[in-house]
PAVEXGU-860750 format. One line per field, with one value per residue (C-alpha): residue number from 1; residue in one letter; chain; y, x, z. Coordinates in nm, 3 decimals. Layout:
BEGIN
k = c(NUM; ...);
r = c(a; ...);
c = c(A; ...);
c2 = c(Y; ...);
c1 = c(X; ...);
c3 = c(Z; ...);
END
This chain:
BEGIN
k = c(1; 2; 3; 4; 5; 6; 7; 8; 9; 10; 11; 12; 13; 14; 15; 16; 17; 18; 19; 20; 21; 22; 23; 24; 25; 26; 27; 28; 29; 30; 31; 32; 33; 34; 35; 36; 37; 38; 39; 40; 41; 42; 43; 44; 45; 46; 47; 48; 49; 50; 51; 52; 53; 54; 55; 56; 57; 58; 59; 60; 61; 62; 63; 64; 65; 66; 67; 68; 69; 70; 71; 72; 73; 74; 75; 76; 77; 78; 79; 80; 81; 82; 83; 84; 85; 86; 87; 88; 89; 90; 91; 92; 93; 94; 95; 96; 97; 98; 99; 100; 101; 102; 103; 104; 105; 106; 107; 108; 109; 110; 111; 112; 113; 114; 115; 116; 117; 118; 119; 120; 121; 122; 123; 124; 125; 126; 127; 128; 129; 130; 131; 132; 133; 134; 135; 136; 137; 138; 139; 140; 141; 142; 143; 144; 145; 146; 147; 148; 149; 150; 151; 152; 153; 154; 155; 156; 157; 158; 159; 160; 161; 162; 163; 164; 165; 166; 167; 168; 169; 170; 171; 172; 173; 174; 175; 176; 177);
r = c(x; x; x; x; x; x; x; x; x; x; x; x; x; x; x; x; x; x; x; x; x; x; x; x; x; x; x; x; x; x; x; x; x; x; x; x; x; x; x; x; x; x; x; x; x; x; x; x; x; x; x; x; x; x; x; x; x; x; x; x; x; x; x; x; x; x; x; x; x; x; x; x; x; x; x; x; x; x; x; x; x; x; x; x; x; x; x; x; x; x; x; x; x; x; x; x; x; x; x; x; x; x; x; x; x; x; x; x; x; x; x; x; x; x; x; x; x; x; x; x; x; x; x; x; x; x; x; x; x; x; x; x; x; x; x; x; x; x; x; x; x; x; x; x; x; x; x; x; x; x; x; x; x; x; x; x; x; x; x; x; x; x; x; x; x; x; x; x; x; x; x; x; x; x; x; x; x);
c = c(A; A; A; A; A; A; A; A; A; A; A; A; A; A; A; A; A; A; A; A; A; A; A; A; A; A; A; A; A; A; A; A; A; A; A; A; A; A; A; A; A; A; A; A; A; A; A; A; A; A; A; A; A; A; A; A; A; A; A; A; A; A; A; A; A; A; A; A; A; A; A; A; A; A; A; A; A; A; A; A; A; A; A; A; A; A; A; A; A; A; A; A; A; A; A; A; A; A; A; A; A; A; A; A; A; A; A; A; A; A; A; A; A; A; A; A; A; A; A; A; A; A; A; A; A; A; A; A; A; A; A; A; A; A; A; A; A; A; A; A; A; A; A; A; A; A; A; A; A; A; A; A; A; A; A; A; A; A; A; A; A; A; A; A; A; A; A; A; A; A; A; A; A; A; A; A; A);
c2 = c(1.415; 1.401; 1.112; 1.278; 1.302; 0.890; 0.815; 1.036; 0.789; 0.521; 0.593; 0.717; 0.382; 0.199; 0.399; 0.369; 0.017; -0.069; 0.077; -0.245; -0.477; -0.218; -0.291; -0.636; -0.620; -0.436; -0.677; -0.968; -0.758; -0.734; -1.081; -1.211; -0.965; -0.768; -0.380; -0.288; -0.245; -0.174; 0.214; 0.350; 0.286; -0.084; -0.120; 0.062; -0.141; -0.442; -0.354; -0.261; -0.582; -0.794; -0.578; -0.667; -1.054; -1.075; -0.882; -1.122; -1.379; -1.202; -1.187; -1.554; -1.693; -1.507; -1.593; -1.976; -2.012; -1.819; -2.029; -2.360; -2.331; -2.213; -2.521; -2.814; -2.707; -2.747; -3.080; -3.173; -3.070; -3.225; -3.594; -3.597; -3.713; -3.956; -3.889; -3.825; -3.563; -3.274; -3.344; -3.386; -3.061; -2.922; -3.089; -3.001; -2.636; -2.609; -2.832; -2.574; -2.294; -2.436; -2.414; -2.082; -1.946; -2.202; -2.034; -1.703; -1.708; -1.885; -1.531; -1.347; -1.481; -1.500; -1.108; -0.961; -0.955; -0.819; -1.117; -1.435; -1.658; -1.930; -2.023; -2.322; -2.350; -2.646; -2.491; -2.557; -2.185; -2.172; -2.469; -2.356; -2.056; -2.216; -2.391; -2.134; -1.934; -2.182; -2.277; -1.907; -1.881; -2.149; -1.998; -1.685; -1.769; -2.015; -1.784; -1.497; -1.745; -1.850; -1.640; -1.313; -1.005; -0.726; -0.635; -0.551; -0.386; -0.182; -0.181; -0.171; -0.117; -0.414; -0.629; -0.398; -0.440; -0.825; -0.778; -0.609; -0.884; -1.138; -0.947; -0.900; -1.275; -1.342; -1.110; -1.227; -1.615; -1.479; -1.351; -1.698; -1.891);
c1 = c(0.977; 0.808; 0.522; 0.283; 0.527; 0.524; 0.211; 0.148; 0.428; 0.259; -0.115; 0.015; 0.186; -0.099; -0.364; -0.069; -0.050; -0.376; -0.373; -0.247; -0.496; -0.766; -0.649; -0.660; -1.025; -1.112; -0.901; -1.100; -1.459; -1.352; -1.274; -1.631; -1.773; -1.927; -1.972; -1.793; -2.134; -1.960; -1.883; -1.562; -1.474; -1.593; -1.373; -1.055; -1.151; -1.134; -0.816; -0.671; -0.769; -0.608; -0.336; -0.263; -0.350; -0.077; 0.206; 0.178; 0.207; 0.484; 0.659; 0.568; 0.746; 1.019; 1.037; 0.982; 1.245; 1.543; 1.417; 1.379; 1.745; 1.861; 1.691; 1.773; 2.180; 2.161; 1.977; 2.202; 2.496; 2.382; 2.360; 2.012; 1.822; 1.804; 1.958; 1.667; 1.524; 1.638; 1.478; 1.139; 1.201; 1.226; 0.927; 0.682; 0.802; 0.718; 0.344; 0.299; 0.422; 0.122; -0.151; -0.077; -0.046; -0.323; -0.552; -0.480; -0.491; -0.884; -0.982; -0.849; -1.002; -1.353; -1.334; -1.175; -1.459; -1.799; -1.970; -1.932; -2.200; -1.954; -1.685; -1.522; -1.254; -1.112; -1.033; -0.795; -0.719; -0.653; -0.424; -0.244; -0.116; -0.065; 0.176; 0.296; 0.391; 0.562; 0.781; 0.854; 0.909; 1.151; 1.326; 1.380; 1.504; 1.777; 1.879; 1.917; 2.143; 2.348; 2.371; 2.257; 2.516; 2.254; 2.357; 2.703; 2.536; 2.287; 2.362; 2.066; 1.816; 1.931; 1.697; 1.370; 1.454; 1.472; 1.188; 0.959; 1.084; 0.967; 0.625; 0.605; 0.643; 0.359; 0.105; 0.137; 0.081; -0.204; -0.308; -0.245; -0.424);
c3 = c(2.418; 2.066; 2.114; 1.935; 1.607; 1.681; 1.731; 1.399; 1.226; 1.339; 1.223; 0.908; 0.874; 0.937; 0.685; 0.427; 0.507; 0.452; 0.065; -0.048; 0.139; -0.003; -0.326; -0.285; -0.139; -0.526; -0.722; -0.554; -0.597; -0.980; -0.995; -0.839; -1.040; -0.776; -0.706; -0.313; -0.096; 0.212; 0.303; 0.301; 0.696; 0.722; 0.405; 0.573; 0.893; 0.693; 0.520; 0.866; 1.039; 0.745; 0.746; 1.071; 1.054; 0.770; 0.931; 1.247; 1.010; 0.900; 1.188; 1.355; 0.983; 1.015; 1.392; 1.311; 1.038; 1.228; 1.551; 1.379; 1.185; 1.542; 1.718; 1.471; 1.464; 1.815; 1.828; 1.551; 1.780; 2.085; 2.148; 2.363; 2.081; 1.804; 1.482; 1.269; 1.518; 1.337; 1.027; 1.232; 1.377; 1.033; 0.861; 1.194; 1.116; 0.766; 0.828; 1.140; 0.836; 0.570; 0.897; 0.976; 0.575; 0.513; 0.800; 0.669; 0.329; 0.356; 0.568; 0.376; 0.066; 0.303; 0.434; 0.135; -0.114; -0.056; -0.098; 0.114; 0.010; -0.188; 0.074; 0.126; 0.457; 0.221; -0.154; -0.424; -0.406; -0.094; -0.070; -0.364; -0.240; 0.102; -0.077; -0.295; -0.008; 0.199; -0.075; -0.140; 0.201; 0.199; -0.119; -0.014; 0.351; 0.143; -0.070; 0.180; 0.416; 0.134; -0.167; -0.094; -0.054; -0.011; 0.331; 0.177; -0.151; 0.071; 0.406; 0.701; 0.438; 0.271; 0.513; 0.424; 0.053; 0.101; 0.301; 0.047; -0.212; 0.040; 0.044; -0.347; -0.414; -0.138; -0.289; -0.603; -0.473; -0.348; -0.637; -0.834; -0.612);
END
């Protein structure tokens, strides 16, 4: 009945979205020193297709660490495998975690600037915050299974609060590294 109102949400969304991947893309310019010498659309196009990369991301970690908890209570449960098959569950999840960040984080420290003359796949930046966001990742998923009483506190917006916490912490990893 009201599609159009949606599909208004939805590119608003997006455009606002993409403010904080723009800002990213002048933080990194300012960092290499360099003046932004692509127009205004190829920038927001930019923004937009990062935007997007990181919120699959997003979503397949969040997917991966309710699945994998999910999956290695039931193996754990279940007597079809060995004992230790659990804990190899777990550690192929987080290594399959570090690719994915890993894979990521290395485009978007390649697209983000305006130049691209100086990249490495393999840096120490790169891996850093690879790191830095798996073990954040790791953290925060701990701490919101066992400690956290936001839902309680907030309610349904709890989860978007955690959420936005969740995002926080990554951006600034990727600032570090």
């Amino acid at each position: 009945k009201r599609g159009g109102l949606l599909s208004f949400g939805v590119l608003a969304a997006l455009f606002l979205s993409t403010n904080g991947f723009n800002t990213l893309i002048k933080t990194f310019n300012s960092c290499h020193k360099v003046i932004e010498n692509r127009g205004f659309f190829q920038t927001r196009i930019t923004a937009l297709i990062l935007t997007l990369i990181f919120s699959a991301v997003a979503i397949f970690a969040i997917i991966l660490s309710t699945i994998s908890g999910i999956l290695i209570d039931w193996i754990n449960s279940s007597n079809y495998f060995f004992n230790d098959f659990g804990y190899y569950t777990y550690v192929f999840s987080i290594v399959i975690l570090f690719i994915i960040f890993y894979l990521v984080i290395t485009s978007i420290y390649y697209f983000a600037p305006a130049i691209h003359n100086k990249w490495k796949f393999f840096s120490s930046g790169s891996t850093i915050a690879s790191l830095g966001c798996v073990a954040i990742s790791l953290i925060f998923s701990y701490y919101l299974n066992n400690f956290s009483t936001y839902n309680k506190i907030y309610g349904s917006i709890g989860v978007l609060i955690a959420f936005m916490g969740w995002v926080y912490l990554i951006s600034v990893i990727l600032l570090i590294g």
